[in-house]
Every structure is written in structure tokens, then in C-alpha cells.
DSSP file (Angstrom, degrees, kcal/mol; ACC not computed):
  #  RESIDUE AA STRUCTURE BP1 BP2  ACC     N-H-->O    O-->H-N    N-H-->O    O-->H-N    TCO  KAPPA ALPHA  PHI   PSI    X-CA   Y-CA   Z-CA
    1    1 A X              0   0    0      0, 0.0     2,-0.2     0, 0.0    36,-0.0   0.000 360.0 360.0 360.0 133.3    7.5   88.2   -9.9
    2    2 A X        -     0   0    0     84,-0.1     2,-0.4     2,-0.0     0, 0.0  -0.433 360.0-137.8 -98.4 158.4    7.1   90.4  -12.6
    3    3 A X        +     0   0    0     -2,-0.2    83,-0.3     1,-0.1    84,-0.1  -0.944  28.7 169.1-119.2 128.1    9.8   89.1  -16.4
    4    4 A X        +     0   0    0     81,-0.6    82,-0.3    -2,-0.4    83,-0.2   0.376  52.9  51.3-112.7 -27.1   11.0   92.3  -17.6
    5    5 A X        +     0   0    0     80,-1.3     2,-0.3    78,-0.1    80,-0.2   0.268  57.6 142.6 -86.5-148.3   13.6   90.8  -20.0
    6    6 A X        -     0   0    0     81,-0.8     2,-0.4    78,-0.6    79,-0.1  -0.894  32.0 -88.3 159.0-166.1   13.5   88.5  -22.4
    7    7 A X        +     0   0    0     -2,-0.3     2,-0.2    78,-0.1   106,-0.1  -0.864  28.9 151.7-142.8-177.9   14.9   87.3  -26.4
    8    8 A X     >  -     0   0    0     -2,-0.4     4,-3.7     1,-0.2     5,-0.3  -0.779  61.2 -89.3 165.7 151.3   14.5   87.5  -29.5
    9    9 A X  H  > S+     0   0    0      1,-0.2     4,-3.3     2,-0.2     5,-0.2   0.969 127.1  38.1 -54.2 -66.7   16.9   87.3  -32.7
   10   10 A X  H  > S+     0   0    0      1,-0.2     4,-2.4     2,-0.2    -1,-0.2   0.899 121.3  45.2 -50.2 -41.3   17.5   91.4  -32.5
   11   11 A X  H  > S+     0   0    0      2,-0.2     4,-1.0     1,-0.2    -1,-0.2   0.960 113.4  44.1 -82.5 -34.8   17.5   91.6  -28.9
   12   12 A X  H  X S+     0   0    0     -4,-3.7     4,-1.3     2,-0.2    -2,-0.2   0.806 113.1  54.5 -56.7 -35.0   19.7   88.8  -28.3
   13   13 A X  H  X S+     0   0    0     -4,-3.3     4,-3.4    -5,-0.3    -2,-0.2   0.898 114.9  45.3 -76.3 -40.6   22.0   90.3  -31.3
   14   14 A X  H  X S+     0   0    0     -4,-2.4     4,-1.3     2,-0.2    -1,-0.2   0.673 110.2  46.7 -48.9 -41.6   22.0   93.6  -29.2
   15   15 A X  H  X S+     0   0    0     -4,-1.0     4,-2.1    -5,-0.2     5,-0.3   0.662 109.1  57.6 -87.0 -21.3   22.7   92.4  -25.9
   16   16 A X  H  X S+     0   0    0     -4,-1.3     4,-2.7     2,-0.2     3,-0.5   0.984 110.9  45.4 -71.2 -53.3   25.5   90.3  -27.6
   17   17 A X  H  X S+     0   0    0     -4,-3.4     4,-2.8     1,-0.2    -2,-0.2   0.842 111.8  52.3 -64.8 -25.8   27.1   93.8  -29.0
   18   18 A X  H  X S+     0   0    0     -4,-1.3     4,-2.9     2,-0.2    -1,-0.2   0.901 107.5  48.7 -64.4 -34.8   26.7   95.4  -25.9
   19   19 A X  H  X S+     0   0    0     -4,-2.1     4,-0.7    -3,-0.5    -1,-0.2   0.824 113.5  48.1 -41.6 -44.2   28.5   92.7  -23.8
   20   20 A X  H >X S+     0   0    0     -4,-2.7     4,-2.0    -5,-0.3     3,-0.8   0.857 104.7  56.2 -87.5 -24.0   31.1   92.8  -26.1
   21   21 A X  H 3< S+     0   0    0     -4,-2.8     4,-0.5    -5,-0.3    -2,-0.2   0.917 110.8  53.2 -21.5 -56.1   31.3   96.6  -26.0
   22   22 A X  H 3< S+     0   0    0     -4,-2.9     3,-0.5     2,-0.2    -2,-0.2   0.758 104.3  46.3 -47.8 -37.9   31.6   95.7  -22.4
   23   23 A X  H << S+     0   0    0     -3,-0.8     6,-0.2    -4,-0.7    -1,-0.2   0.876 118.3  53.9 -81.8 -45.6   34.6   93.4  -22.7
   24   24 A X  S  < S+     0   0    0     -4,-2.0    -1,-0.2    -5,-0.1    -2,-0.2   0.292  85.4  88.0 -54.0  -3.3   36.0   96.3  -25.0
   25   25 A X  S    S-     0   0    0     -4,-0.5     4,-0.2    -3,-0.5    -3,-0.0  -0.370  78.1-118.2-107.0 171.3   35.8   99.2  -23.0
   26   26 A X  S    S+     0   0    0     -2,-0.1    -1,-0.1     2,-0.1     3,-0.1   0.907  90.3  85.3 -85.1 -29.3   38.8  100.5  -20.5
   27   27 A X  S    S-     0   0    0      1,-0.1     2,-0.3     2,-0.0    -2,-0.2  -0.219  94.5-103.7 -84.7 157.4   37.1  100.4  -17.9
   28   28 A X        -     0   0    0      1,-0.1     2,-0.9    -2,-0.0    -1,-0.1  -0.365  30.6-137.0 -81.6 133.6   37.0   96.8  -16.0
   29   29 A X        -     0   0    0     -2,-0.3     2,-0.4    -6,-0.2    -1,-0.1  -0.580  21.1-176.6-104.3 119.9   33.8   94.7  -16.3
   30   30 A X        -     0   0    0     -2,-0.9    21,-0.5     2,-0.0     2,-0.4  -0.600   3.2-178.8 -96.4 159.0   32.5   93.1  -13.3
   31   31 A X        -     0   0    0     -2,-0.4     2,-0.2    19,-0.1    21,-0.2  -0.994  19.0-137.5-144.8 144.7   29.8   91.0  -13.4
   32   32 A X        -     0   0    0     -2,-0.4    21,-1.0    19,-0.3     2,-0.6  -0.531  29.7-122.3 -87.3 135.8   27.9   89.0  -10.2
   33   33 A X  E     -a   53   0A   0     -2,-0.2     2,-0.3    19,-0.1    21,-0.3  -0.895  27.0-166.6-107.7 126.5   26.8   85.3  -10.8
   34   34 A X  E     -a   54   0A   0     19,-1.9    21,-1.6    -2,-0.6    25,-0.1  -0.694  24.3-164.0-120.6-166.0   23.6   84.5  -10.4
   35   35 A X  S    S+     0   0    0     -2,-0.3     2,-0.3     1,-0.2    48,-0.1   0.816  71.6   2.0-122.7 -22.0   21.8   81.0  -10.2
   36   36 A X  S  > S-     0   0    0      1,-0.2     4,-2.7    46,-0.1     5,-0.3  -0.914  84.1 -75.4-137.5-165.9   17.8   82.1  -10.9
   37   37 A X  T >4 S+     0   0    0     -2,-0.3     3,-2.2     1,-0.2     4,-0.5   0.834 124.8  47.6 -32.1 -79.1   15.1   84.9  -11.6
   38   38 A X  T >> S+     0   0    0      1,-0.3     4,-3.8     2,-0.2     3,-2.3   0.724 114.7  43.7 -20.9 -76.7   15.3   86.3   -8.0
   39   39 A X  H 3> S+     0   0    0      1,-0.2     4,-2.4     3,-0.2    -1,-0.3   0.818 113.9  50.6 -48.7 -24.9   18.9   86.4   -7.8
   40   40 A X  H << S+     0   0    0     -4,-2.7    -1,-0.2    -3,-2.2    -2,-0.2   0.633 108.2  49.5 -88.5  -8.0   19.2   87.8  -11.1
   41   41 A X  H X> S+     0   0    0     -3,-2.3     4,-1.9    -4,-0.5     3,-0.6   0.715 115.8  46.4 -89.8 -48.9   16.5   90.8  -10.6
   42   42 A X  H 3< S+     0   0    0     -4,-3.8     4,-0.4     1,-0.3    -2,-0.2   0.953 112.5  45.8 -75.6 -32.8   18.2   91.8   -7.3
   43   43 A X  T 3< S+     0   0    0     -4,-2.4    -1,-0.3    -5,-0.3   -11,-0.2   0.500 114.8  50.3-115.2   7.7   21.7   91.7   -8.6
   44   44 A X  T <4 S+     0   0    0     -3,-0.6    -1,-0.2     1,-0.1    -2,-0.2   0.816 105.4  59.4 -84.3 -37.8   20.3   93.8  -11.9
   45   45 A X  S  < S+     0   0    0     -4,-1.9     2,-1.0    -3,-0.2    -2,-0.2   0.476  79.4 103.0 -59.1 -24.9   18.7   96.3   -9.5
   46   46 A X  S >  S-     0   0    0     -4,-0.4     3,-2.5     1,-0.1    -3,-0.0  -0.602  87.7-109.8 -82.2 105.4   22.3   97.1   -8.0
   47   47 A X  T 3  S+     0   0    0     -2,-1.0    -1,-0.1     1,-0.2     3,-0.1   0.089  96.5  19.8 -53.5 158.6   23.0  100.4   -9.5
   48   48 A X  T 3  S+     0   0    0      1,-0.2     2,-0.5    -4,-0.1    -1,-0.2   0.252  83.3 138.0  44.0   4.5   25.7  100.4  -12.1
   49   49 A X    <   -     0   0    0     -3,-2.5    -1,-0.2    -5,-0.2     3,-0.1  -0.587  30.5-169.0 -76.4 129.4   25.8   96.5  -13.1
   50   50 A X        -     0   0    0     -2,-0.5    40,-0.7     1,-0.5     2,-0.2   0.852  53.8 -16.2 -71.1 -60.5   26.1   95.9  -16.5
   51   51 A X  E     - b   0  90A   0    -21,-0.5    -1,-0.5    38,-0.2   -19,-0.3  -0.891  60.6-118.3-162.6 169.3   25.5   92.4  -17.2
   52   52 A X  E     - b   0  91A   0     38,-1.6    40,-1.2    -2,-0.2     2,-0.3  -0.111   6.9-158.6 -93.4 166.2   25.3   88.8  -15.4
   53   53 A X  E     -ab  33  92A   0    -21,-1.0   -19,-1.9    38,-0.2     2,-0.4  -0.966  24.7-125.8-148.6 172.0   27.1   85.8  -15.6
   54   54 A X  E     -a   34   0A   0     38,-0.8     2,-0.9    -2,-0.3   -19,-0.1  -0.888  12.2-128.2-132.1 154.4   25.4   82.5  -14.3
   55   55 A X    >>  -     0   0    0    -21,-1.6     4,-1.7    -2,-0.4     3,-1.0  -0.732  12.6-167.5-103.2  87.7   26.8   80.0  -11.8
   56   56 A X  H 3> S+     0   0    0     -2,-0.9     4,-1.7     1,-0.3    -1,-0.2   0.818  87.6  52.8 -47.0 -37.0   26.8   76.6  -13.1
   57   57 A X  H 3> S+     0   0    0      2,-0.2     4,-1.8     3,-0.2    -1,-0.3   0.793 115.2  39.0 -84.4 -31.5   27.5   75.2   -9.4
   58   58 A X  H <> S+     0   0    0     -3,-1.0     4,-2.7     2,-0.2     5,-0.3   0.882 114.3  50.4 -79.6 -40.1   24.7   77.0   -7.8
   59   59 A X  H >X S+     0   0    0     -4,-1.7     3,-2.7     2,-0.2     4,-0.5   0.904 112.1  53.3 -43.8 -83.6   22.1   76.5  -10.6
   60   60 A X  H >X S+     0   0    0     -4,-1.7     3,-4.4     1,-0.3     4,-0.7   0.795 115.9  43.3 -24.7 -79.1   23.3   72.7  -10.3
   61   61 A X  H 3< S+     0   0    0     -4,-1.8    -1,-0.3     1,-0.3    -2,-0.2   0.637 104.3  54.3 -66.0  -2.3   22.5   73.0   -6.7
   62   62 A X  H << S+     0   0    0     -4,-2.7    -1,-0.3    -3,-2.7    -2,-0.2   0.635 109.8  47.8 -85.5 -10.1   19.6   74.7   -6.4
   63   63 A X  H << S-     0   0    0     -3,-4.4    -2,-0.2    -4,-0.5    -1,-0.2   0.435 127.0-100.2-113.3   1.3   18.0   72.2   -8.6
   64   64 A X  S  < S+     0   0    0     -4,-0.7     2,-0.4     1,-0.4    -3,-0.2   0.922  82.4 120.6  94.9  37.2   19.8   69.2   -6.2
   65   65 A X        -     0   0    0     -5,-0.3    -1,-0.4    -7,-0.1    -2,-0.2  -0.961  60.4-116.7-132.3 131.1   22.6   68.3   -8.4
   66   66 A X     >  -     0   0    0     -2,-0.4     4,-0.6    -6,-0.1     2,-0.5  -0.193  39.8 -98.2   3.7 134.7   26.6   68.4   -8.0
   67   67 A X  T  4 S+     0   0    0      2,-0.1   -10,-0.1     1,-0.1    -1,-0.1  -0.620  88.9  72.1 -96.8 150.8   28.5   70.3   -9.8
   68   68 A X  T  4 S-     0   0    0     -2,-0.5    -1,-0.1   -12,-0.2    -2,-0.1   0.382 122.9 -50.2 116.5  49.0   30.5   69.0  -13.2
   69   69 A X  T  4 S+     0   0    0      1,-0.2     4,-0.1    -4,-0.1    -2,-0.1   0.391  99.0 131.2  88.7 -14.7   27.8   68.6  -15.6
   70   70 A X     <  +     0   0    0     -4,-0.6    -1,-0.2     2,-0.1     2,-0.2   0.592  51.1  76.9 -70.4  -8.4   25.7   66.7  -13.4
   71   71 A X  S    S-     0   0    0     -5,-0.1     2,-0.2    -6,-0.1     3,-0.1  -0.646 100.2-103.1 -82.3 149.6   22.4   68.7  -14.0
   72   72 A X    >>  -     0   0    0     -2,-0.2     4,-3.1     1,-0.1     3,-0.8  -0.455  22.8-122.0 -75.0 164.1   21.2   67.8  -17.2
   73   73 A X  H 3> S+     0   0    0     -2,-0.2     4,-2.9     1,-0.2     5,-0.3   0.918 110.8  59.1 -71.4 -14.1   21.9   70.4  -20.0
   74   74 A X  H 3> S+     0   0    0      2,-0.2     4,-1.3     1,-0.2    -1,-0.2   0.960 112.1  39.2 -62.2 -32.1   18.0   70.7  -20.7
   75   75 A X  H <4 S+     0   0    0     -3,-0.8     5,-0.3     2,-0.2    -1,-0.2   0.794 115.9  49.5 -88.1 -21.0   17.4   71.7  -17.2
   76   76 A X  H >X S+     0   0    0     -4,-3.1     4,-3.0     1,-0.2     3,-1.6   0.969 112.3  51.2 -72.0 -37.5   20.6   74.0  -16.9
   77   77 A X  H 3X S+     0   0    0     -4,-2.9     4,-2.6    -5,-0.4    -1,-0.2   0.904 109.1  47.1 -58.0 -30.1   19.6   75.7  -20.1
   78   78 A X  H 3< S+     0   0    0     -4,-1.3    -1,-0.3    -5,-0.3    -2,-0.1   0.145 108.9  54.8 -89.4  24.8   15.7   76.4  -19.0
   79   79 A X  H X> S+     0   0    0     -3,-1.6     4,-1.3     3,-0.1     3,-0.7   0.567 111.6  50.7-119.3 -54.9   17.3   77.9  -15.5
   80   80 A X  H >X S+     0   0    0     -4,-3.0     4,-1.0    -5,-0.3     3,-0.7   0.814 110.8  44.3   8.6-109.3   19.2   80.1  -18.5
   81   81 A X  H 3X S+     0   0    0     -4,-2.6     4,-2.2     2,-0.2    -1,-0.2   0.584 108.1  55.4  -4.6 -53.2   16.1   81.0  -20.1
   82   82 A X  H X> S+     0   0    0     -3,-0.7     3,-1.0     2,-0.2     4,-0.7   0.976 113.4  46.0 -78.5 -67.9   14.2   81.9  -16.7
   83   83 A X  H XX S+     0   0    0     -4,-1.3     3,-1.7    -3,-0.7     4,-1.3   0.841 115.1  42.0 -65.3 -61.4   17.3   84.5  -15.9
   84   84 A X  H >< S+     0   0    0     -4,-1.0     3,-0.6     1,-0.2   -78,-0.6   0.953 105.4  62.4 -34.6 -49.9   17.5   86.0  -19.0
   85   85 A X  H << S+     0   0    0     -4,-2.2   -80,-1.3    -3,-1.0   -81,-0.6   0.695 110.0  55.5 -44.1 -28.9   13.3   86.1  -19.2
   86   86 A X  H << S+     0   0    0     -3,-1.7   -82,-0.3    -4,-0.7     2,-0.3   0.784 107.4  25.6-104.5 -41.5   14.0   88.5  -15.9
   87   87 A X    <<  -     0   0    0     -4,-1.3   -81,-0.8    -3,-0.6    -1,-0.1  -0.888  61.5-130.4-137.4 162.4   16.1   91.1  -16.6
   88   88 A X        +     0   0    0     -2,-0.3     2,-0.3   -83,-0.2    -4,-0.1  -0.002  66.8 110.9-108.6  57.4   17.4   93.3  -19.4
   89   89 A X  S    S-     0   0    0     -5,-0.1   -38,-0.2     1,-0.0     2,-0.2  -0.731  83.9 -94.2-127.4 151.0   20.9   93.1  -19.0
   90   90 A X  E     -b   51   0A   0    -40,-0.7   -38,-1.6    -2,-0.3     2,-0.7  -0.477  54.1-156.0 -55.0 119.4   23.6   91.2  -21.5
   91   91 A X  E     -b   52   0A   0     22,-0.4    24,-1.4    -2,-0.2    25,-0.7  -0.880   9.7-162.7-126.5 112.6   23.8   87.4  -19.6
   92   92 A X  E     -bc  53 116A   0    -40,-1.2   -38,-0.8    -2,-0.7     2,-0.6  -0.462   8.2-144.0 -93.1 162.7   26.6   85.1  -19.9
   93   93 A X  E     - c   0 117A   0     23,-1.1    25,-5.2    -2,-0.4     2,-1.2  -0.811  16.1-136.9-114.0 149.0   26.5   81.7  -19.1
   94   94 A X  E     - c   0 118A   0     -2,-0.6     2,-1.0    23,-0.3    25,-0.2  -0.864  26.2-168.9-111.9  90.2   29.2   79.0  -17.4
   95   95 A X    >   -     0   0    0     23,-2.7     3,-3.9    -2,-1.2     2,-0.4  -0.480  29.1-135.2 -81.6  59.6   28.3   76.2  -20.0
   96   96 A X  T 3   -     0   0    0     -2,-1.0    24,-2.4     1,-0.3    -1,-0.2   0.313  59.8 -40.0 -54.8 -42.4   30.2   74.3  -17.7
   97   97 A X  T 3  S-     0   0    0     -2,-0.4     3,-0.5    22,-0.1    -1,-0.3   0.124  95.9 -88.3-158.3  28.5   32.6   72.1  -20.5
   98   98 A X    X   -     0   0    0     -3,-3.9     3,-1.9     1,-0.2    -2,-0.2   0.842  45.5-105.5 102.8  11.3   30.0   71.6  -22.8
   99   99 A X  T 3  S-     0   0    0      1,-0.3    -1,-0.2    -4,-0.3   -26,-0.1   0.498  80.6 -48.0 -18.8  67.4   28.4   68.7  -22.0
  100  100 A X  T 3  S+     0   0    0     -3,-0.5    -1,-0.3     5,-0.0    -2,-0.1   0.392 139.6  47.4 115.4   9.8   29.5   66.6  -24.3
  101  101 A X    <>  +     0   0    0     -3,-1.9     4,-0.6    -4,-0.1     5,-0.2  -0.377  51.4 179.4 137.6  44.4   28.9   69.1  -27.1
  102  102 A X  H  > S+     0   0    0     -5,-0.2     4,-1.7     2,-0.2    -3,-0.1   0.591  80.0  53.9 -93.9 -10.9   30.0   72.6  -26.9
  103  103 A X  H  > S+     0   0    0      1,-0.2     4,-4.1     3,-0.2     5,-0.3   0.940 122.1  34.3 -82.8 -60.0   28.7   73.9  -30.5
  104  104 A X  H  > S+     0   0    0      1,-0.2     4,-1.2     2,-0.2    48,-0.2   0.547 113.0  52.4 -75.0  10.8   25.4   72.7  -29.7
  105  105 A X  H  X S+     0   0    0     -4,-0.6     4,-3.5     2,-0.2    -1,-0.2   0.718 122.3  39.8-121.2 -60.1   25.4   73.3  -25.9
  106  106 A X  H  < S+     0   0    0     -4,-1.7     4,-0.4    -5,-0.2     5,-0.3   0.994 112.3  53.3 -60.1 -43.2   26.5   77.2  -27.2
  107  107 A X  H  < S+     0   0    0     -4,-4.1     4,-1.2     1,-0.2    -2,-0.2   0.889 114.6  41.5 -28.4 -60.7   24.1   76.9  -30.1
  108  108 A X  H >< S+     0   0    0     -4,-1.2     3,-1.2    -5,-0.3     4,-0.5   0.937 114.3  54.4 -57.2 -64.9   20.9   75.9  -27.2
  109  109 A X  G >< S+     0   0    0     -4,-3.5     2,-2.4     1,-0.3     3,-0.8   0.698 107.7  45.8 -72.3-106.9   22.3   78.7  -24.8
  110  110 A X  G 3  S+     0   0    0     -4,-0.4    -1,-0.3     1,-0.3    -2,-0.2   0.469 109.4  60.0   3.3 -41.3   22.2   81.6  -27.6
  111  111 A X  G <  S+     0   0    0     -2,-2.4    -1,-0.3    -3,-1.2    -2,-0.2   0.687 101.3  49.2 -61.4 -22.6   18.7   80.3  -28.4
  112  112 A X  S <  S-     0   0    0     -3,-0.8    -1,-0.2    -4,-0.5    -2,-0.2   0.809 130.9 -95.5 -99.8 -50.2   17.5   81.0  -24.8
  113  113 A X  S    S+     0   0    0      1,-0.3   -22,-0.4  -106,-0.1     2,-0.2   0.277  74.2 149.2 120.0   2.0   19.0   84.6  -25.1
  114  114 A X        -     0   0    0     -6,-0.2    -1,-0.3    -8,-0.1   -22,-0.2  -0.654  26.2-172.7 -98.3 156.7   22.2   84.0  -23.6
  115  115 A X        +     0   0    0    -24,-1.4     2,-0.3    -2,-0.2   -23,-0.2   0.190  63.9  30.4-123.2   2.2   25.5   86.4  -25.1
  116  116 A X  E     -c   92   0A   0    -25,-0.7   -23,-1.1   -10,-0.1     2,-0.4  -0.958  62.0-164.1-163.1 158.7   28.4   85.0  -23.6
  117  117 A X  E     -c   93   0A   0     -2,-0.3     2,-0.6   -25,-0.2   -23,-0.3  -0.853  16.0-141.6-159.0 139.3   29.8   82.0  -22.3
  118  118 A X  E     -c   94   0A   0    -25,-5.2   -23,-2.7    -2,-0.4     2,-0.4  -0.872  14.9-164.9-114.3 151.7   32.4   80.4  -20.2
  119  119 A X        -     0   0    0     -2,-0.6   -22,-0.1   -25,-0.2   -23,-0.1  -0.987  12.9-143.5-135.0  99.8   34.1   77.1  -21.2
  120  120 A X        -     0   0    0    -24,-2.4     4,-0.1    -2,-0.4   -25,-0.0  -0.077   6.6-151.3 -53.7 173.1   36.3   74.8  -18.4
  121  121 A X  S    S+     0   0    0      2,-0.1     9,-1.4    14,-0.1    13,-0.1  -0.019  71.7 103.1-131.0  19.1   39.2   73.4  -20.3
  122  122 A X  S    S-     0   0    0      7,-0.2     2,-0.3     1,-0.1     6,-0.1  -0.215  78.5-110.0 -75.5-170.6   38.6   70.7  -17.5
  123  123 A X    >   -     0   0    0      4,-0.3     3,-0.8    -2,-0.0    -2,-0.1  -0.764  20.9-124.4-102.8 157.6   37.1   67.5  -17.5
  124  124 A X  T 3  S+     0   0    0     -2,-0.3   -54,-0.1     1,-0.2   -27,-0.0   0.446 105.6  68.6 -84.2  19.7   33.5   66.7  -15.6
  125  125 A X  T 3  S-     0   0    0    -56,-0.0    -1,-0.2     0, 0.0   -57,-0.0   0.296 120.9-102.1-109.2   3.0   35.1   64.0  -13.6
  126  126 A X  S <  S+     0   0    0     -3,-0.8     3,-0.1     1,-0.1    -2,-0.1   0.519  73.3 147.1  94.2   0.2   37.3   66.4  -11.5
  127  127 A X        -     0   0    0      1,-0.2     2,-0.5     3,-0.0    -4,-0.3   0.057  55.0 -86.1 -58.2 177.7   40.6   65.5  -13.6
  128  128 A X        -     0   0    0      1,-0.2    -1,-0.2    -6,-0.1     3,-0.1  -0.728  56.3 -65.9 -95.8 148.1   43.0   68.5  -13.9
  129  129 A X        -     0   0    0     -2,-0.5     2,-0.5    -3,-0.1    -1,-0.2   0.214  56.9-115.3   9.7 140.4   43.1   71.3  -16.3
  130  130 A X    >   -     0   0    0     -9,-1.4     3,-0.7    -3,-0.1     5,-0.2  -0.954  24.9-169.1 -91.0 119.3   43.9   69.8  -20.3
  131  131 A X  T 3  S+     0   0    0     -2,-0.5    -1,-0.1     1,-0.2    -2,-0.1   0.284  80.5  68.1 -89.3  24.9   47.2   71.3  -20.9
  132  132 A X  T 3  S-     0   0    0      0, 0.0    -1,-0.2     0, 0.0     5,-0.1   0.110 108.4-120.5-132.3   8.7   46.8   70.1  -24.7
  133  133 A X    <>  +     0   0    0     -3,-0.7     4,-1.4     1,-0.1     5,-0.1   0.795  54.4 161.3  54.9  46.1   43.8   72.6  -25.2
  134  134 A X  H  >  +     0   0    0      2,-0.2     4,-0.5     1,-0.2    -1,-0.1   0.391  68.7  60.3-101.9 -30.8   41.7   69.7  -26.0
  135  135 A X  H  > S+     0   0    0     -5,-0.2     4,-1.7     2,-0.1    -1,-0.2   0.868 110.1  47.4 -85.3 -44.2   38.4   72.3  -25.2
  136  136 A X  H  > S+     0   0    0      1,-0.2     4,-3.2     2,-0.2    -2,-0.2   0.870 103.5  53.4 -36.7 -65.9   39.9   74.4  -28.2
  137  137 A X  H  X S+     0   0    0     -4,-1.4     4,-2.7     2,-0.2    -1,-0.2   0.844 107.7  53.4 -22.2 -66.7   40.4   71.9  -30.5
  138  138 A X  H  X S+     0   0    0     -4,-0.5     4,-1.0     2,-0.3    -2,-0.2   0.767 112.6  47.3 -69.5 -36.8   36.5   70.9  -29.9
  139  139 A X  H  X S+     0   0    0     -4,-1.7     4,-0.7     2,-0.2     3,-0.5   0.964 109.8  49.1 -50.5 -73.5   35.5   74.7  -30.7
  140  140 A X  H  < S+     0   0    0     -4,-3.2    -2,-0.3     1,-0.2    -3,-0.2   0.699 115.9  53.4 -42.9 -33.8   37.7   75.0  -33.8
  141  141 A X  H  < S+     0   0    0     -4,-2.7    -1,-0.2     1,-0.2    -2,-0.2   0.881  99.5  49.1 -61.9 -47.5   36.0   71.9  -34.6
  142  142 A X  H  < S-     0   0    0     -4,-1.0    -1,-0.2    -3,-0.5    -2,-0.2   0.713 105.9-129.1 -77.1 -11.7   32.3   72.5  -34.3
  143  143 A X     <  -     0   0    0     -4,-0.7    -1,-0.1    -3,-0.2    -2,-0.1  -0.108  47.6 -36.5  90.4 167.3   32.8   75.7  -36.5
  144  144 A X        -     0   0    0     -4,-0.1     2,-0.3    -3,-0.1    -4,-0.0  -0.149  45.7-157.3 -76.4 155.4   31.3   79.3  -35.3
  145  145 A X        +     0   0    0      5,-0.0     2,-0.3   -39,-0.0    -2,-0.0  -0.965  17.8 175.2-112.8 149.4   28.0   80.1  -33.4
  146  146 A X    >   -     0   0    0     -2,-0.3     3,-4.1   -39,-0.0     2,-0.3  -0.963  47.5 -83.2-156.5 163.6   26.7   83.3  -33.7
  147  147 A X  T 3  S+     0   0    0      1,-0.3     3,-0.1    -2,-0.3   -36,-0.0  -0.298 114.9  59.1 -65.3 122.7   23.6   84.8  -32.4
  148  148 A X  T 3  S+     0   0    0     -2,-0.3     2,-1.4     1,-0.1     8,-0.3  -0.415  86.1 107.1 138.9 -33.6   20.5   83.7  -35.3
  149  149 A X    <   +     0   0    0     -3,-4.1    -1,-0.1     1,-0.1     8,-0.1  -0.517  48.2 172.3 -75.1  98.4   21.6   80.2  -34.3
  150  150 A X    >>  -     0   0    0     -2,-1.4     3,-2.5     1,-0.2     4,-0.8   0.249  15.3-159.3-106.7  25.7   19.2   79.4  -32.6
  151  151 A X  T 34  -     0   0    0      1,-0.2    -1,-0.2     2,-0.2     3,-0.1  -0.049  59.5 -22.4  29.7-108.7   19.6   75.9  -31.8
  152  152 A X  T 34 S+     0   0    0    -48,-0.2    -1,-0.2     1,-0.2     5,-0.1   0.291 138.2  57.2-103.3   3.4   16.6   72.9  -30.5
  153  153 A X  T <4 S+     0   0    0     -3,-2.5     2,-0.2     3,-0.1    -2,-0.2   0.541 110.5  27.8-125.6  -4.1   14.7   76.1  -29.4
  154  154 A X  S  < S-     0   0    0     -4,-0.8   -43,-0.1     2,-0.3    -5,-0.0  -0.657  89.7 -89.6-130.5-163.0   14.4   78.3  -32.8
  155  155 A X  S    S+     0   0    0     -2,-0.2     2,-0.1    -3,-0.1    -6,-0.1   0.671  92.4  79.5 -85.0 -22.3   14.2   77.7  -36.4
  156  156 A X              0   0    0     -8,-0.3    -2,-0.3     1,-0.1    -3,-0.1  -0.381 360.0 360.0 -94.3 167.9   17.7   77.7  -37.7
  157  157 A X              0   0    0     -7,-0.1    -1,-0.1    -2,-0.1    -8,-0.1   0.105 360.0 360.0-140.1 360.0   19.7   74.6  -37.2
């Protein structure tokens, strides 16, 4: 299998404005989740997809994990990596609540190439939903990411 994609400060900053073009535009943006390269080459190949999104519960399982945080983040971030590395499409990620960490957990993912993310406002223990926005809180806290933050895998800190 041939990597057509890839990162880089500019290309990652590029694919972030298109995504968010995406989010912006009228028309509605779907996106397919996939869980590695493979999936993520065939479901780029399907004419008119835009961008990706990534499945935290199949990445988990494909690598033999439960889902809810149970992969470690090192390994969910290089299964990231490999799906960006594949294609050249804008790829968000399902950071699943952060693991423990959600500015550096976003920080890591952006470093990989990733342009998007989703954030449970659960717990990883199966609890329900926080209705006290408790994931928010933890956001506003950790202060912004933006793409040049390139966390444990580039230079900026």
C-alpha cells in the first residue's frame, strides 16, 4: 500500500481551513469513520468525500482493546498518524474524552496531522453524560491548540 497523504505545519494548517470551510458551507458534511490505512484509502476513493473522521471503538478493536479509553493514547494516536499518512483528505479524530488530558491529547493529535476532533462529555467508565459540562470546563482550562502545536511529536511545546 502505497501513503499518498501525509503532515506537515502548512499542510496540516490547510487541511484544518478546509475542514472548517467544510463545517461552514450550506451544504451538509458527511464524513465515514474509519479505523486504519485500508479503510481510510477506500472510503477517500468514494467519489465526492470530503474528509474522514476516525472511530475510536473500532481503532480500539482492531488493535484488541474495549472501547472507553482503553487503548493506550500512544497507540490510538500512531493508528491516527497511519490514516492521515494515507490519504489527502482533512481527518478528524474521536479523541475519545481525552484521556486524561484533552489539551495535550489534542496538542499530540494535531501533531500527527489530525484537523478536527470529537470530545465525549462522558466518562471512560460508562457513567452517563456530565450535565455540569465538566469536559468544557477542562478545555477552557487547558487554553487553545491550534495547528503549529505540535505536541511530544514536533518542536513546539
Amino acid at each position: 500500500m502505497r501513503l499518498s497523504g501525509g503532515y506537515g505545519p502548512g499542510m496540516t494548517a490547510e487541511k484544518a481551513r478546509t475542514l472548517r470551510d467544510l463545517h461552514l458551507a450550506p451544504a451538509l458534511l458527511q464524513v465515514v469513520n474509519v479505523w486504519d490505512a485500508v479503510s481510510a484509502q477506500v472510503v477517500a476513493g468514494v467519489p465526492g468525500t470530503t474528509a474522514l473522521a476516525t472511530a475510536s471503538h473500532s481503532i480500539a478493536a482492531s488493535h484488541g482493546y474495549a472501547d472507553g479509553e482503553n487503548i493506550p493514547v500512544d497507540l490510538m494516536l500512531d493508528a491516527c498518524a497511519r490514516i492521515v499518512a494515507a490519504v489527502d483528505l482533512p481527518v478528524s479524530a474521536d479523541l475519545e474524552s481525552g484521556y486524561g488530558d484533552v489539551h495535550a491529547t489534542v496538542r499530540r493529535a494535531i501533531g500527527v496531522g489530525v484537523v478536527g476532533a470529537n470530545l465525549e462529555d462522558g466518562v471512560a467508565d460508562g457513567r452517563a453524560f456530565d450535565p455540569d459540562d465538566r469536559i468544557q470546563r477542562r478545555i477552557d482550562k487547558s487554553g487553545p491548540c491550534r495547528v503549529g502545536d505540535r505536541g511530544s511529536r514536533g518542536t513546539a511545546q
